[in-house]
C-alpha positions in Angstrom: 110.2 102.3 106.8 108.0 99.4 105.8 104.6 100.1 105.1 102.0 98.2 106.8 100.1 95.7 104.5 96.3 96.5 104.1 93.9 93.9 104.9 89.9 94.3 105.0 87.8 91.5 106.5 84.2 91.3 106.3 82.0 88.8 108.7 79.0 89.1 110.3 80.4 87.2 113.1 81.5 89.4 116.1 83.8 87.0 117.5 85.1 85.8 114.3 85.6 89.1 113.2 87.9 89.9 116.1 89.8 87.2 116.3 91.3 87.4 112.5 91.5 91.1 113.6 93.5 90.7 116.6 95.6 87.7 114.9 96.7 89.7 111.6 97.4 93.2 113.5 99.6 91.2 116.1 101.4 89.7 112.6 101.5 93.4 111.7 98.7 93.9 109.2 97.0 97.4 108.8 93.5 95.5 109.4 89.9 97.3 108.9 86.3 95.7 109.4 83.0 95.0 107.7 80.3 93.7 109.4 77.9 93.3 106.3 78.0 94.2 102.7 77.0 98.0 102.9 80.2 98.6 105.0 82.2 96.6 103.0 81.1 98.3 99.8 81.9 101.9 101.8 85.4 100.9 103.0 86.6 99.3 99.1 85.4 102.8 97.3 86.8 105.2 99.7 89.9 102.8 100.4 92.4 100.3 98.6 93.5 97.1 100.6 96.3 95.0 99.5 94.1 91.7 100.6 90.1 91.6 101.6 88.6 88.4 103.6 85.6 88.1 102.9 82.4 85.6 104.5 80.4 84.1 101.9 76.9 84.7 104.2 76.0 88.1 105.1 73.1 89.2 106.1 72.5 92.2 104.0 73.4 90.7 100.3 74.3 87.2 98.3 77.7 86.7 98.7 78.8 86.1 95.1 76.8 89.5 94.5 79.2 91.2 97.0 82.3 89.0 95.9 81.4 90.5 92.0 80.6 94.0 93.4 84.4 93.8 95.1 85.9 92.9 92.4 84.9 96.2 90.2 85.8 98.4 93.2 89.2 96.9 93.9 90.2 95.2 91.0 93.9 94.9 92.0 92.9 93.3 96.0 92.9 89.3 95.7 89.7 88.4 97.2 89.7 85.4 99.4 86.4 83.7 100.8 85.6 82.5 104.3 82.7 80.6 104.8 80.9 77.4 106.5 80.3 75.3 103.2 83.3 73.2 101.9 81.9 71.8 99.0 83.6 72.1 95.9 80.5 73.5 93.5 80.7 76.7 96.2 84.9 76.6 95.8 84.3 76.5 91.9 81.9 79.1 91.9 84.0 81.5 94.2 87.1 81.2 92.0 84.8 81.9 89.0 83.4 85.2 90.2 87.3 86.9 91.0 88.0 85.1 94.3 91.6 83.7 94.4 91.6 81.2 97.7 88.7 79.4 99.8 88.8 78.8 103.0 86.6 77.0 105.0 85.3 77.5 109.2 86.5 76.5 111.4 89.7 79.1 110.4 93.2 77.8 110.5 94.2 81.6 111.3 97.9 80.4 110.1 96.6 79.0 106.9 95.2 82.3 106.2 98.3 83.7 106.7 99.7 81.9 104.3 97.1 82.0 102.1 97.1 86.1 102.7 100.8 86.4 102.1 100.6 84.7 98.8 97.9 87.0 97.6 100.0 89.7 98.4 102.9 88.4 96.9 100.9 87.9 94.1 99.2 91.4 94.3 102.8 92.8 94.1 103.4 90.9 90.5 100.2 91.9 89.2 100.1 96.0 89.9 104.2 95.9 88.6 103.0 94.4 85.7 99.7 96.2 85.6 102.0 99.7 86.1 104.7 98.6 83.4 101.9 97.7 80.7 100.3 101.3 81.3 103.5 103.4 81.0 104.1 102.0 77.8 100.5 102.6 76.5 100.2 106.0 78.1 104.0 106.9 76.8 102.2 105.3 73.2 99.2 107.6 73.4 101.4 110.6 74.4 103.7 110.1 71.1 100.3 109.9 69.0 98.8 112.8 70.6 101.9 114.8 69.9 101.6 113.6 66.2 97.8 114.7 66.0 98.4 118.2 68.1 101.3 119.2 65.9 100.7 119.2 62.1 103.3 117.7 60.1 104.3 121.2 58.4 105.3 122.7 62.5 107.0 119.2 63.0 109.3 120.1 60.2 109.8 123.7 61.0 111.1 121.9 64.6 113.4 119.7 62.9 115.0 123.1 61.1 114.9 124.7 64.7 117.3 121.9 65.6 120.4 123.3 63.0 120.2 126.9 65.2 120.1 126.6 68.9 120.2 130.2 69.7 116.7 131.1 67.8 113.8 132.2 70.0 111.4 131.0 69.4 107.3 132.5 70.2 104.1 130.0 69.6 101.3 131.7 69.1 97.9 130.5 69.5 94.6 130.1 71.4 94.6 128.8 74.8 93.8 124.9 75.1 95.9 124.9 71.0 98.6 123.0 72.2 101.4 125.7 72.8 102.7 124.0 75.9 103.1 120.7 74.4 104.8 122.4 71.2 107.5 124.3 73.6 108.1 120.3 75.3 108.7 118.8 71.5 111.0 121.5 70.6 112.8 121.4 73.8 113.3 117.1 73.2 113.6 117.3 69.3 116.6 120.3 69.7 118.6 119.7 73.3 117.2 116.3 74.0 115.5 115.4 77.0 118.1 115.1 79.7 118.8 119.1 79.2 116.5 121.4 81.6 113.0 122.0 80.4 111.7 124.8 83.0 108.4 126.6 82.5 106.7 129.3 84.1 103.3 131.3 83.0 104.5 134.9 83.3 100.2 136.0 84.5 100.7 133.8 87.6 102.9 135.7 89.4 102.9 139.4 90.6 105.6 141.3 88.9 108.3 141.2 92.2 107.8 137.5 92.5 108.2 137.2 88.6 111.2 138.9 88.5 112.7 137.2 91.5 112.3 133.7 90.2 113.6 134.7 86.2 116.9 136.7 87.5 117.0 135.2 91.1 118.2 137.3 94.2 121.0 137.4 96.9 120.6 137.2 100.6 119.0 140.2 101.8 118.1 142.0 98.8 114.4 142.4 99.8 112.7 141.7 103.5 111.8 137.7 102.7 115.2 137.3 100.8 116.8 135.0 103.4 118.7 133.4 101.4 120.4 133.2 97.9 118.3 131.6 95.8 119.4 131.0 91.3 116.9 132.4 89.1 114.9 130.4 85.8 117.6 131.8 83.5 120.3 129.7 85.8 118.6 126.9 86.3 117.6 126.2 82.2 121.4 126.8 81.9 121.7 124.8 78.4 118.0 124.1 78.1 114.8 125.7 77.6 113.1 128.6 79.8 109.4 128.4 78.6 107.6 132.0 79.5 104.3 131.4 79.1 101.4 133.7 78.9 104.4 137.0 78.0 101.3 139.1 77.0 100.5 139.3 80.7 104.4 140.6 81.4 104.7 144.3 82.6 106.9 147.0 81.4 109.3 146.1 83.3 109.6 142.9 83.4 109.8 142.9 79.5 112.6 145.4 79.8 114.5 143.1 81.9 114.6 140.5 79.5 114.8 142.3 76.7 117.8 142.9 78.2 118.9 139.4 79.2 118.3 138.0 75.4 120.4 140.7 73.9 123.4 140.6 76.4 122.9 136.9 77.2 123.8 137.9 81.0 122.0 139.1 84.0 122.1 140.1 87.8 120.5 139.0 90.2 118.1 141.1 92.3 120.7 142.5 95.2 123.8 141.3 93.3 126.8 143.0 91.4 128.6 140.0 89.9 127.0 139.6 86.1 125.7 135.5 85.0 126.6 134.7 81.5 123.4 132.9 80.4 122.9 130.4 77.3 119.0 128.9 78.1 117.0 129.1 74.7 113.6 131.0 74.9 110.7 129.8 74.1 108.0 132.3 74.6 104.1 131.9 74.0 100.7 134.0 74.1 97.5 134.0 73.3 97.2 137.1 73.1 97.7 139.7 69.5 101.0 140.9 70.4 101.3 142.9 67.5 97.9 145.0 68.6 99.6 145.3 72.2 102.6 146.9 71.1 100.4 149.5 68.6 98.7 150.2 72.2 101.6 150.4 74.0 101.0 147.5 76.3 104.1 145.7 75.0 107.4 146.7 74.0 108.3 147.0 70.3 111.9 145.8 70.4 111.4 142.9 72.8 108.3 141.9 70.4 110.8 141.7 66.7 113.4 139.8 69.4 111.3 137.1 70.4 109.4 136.9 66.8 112.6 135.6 65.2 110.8 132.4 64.7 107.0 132.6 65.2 105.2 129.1 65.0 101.2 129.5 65.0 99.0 126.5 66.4 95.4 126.6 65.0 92.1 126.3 66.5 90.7 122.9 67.0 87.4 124.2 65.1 89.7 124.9 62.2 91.0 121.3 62.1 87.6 119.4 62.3 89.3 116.4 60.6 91.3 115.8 64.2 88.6 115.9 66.6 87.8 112.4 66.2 91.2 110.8 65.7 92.0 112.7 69.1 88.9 112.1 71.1 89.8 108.1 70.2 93.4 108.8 71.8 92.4 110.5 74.9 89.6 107.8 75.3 92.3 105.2 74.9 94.2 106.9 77.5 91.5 107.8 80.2 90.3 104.4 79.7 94.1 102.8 80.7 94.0 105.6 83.4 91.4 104.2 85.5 91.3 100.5 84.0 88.3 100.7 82.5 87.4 98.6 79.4 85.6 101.6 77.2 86.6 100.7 73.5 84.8 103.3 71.4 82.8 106.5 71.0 79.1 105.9 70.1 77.7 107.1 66.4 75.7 109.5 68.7 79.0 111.2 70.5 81.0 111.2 67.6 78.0 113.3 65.7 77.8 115.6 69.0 81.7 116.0 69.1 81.8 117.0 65.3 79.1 119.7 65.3 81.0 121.3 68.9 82.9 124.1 67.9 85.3 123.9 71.2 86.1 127.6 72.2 88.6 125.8 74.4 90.5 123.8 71.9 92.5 120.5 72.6 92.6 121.1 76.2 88.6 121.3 76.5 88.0 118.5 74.5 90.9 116.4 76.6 89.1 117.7 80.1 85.3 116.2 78.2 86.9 112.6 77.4 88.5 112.8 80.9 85.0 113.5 82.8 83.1 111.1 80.1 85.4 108.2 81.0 84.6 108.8 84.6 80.9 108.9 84.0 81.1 105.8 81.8 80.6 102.3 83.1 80.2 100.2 79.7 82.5 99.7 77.1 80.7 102.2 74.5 81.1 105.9 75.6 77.8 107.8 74.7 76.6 111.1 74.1 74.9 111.2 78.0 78.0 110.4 78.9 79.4 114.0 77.1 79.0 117.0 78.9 79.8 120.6 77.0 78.7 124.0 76.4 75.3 124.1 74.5 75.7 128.0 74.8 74.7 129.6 70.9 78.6 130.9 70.8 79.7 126.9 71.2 76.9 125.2 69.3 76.8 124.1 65.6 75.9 127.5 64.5 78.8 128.9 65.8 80.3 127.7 62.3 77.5 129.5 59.8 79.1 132.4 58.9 75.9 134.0 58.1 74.4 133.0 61.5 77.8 134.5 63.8 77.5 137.6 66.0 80.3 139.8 65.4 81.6 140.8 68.8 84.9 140.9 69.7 87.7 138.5 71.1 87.6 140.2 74.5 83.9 140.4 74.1 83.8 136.6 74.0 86.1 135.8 76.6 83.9 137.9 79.0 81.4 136.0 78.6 82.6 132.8 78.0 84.7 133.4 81.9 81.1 134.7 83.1 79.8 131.3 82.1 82.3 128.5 83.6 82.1 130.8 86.6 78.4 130.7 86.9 78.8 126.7 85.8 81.4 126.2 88.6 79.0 128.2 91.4 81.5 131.1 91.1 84.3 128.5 92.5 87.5 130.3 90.8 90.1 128.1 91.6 87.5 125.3 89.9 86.7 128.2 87.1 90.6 128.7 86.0 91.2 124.5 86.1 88.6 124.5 83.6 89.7 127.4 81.9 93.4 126.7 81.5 94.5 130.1 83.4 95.9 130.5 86.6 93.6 131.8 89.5 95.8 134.9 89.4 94.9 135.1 85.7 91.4 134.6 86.1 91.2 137.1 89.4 93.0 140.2 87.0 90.2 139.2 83.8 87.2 139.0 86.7 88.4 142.5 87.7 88.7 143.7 84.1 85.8 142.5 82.9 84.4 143.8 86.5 82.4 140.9 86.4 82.5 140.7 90.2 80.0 144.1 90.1 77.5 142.5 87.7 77.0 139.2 89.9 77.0 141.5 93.8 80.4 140.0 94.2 79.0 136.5 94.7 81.6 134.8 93.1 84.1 132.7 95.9 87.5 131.1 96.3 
């Protein structure tokens, strides 16, 4: 199926208006119209046309003004102007201010349509080229990232990783460190990156539906099971199964795959016949495993099985001299993102950045450069443009030892969930985006926490 070319015309003339209307639908253009610049301005931020006509008078706003204002909307939609005057100073200045074609009134509606068709051609060129020039930056800034996230001492523990594929493998760390990221670098520095990589956070999913998609089931082996469907530990079949989040796992669960490490085979729910299985685990937490099994939250002998090789990813506060270098990286790639021209961070952000002590590690200070690039419309990002958590545990104090509350971990995360909820409006699916947890996560902490009770249950969906 073709897709129908996009075309936006904008006249204040009525019958002009439907004439190129009625002419380009006929050739089978996907046309919209503008009768003045307010509408116009409306259809190019809420829409993206592949061409826009445009008259040069309107009554509501200059036409170069409009022509410009266009052109920062939908940089990627040839603009081409329609208009009375047919002197060359106007055709100059047009061109000059983004427009690609003139065309003077009277109309030669078949000239247009050539004139359109070229643009699009031309359109087609640009946003392949446009697309192939950003893959390779964003694939650039991705390899750089990688190298910032992961110090050079875990890199080398990888390349070791690479001699023994049957080592499991646990990262440990806070969320937002960069645990999922590691488990994707070992996966491409040990099988390569045509073998499966499948993930799945283990606190996302009730304990039936976790154990139905790690060991799969046969037709008819519960009510829903209408079919046979493979589990994770099939699919990663000489790959990687990455269980994140295994603190959250429950007895069970844990005693199913303690079993399916050690004996390298499993059933599947409602079956007889035994799978041999050779996916590699890697498992990750941010939780103290050790202190779960002393409390009998977690099972001793699966814990010593997957801490053959444990890799621990530090906090971002504890590697100051990165903040920068990655701030720069994810601006670079935000900006590429949504085409915007932002080159650096102001002496003012990069002071503000510095003296944050990010409770939510990478991943917060990724989610700040994202919204700051969308707030920014210059080419210098500034510290307006920076939004974070002036609460006392995430301001500069936060790093004066002499100055810290002692409270505990769980402590902290109670109130740090207490306050993206409050900042979100009590929005959880918003709350655990921003957090980095699944809304299933953040549901079982709300109810642990019983946060709910303190704020009368005013927190929503």
């Amino acid at each position: 199926i073709m897709l129908k070319k996009k075309l936006l015309v904008i006249d204040d003339e009525t019958n002009l208006l439907l004439q190129i209307s009625r002419f380009f639908r006929y050739q089978g253009y996907d046309v919209t119209t503008a009768k003045d610049g307010a509408e116009a301005i409306r259809e190019a931020k809420f829409s993206s046309y592949d061409v826009i006509l445009q008259d040069l008078k309107l009554p509501d706003i200059d036409g170069i003004e409009l022509l410009k204002k266009l052109k920062l909307l939908a940089p990627m939609s040839p603009v081409i102007i329609i208009t009375c005057c047919s002197d060359l100073e106007t055709a100059v200045e047009t061109i000059k201010a983004g427009a690609v074609n003139f065309v003077p009134k009277p109309v030669d509606l078949y000239s247009l349509l050539k004139m359109v068709e070229n643009a699009c051609h031309s359109s087609v060129l640009s946003a392949k080229a446009e697309y192939v020039k950003r893959e390779k930056e964003l694939s650039l800034y991705g390899r750089k990232q990688t190298d910032l996230i992961l110090p050079a001492q875990i890199q080398n523990v990888v390349k070791l990783l690479a001699e023994n594929q049957e080592t499991t493998i646990l990262l440990l760390g806070e969320t937002g460190t960069g645990k999922g990221v590691l488990a994707k670098y070992i996966h491409e520095k040990t099988f390569g990156e045509d073998s499966p990589f499948i993930e799945i956070n283990c606190a996302s999913l009730k304990e039936d539906f976790l154990i139905s998609e790690l060991f799969g089931h046969e037709k008819g082996a519960f009510t829903d099971a209408k079919m046979f469907k493979p589990g994770l530990f099939e699919l990663a079949k000489g790959g990687k199964l990455f269980l994140d989040e295994i603190g959250e796992m429950t007895n069970q669960t844990q005693l199913m795959l303690l079993k399916a490490i050690e004996e390298k085979k499993i059933r599947r729910l409602g079956g007889t016949t035994m799978i041999e299985i050779n996916a590699r685990i890697i498992a990750a937490t941010n939780a103290d495993l050790r202190h779960l099994v002393k409390t009998g939250k977690f099972r001793g002998d699966l814990y010593f099985r997957l801490n053959v090789m444990p890799i621990k990813l530090s906090p971002l506060r504890e590697r100051r001299r990165c903040i920068i270098s990655l701030a720069n990286l994810f601006l670079q790639e935000f900006s590429a993102k949504t085409g915007k021209k932002i080159v650096e961070l102001s002496p003012q952000a990069v002071q503000k950045l510095q003296k944050y002590s990010f409770p939510g590690n990478i991943r917060e200070l990724r989610n700040i450069i994202e919204r700051a690039v969308l707030l920014c419309n210059g080419r210098v990002l500034n510290i307006e443009h920076l939004i974070l958590d002036e609460s006392s545990e995430s301001s500069e104090a936060y790093n004066k030892k002499d100055e810290v509350e002692v409270i505990s971990l769980e402590e902290k995360e109670k109130r740090h969930i207490k306050k993206v909820l409050e900042y979100f409006g009590g929005n959880r699916t918003k709350a655990a985006r921003a957090l980095g947890i699944h809304r299933f996560t953040l549901i079982q902490k709300i109810r642990k926490y019983r946060l709910e009770e303190k704020e009368n249950n005013s927190f929503c969906c």
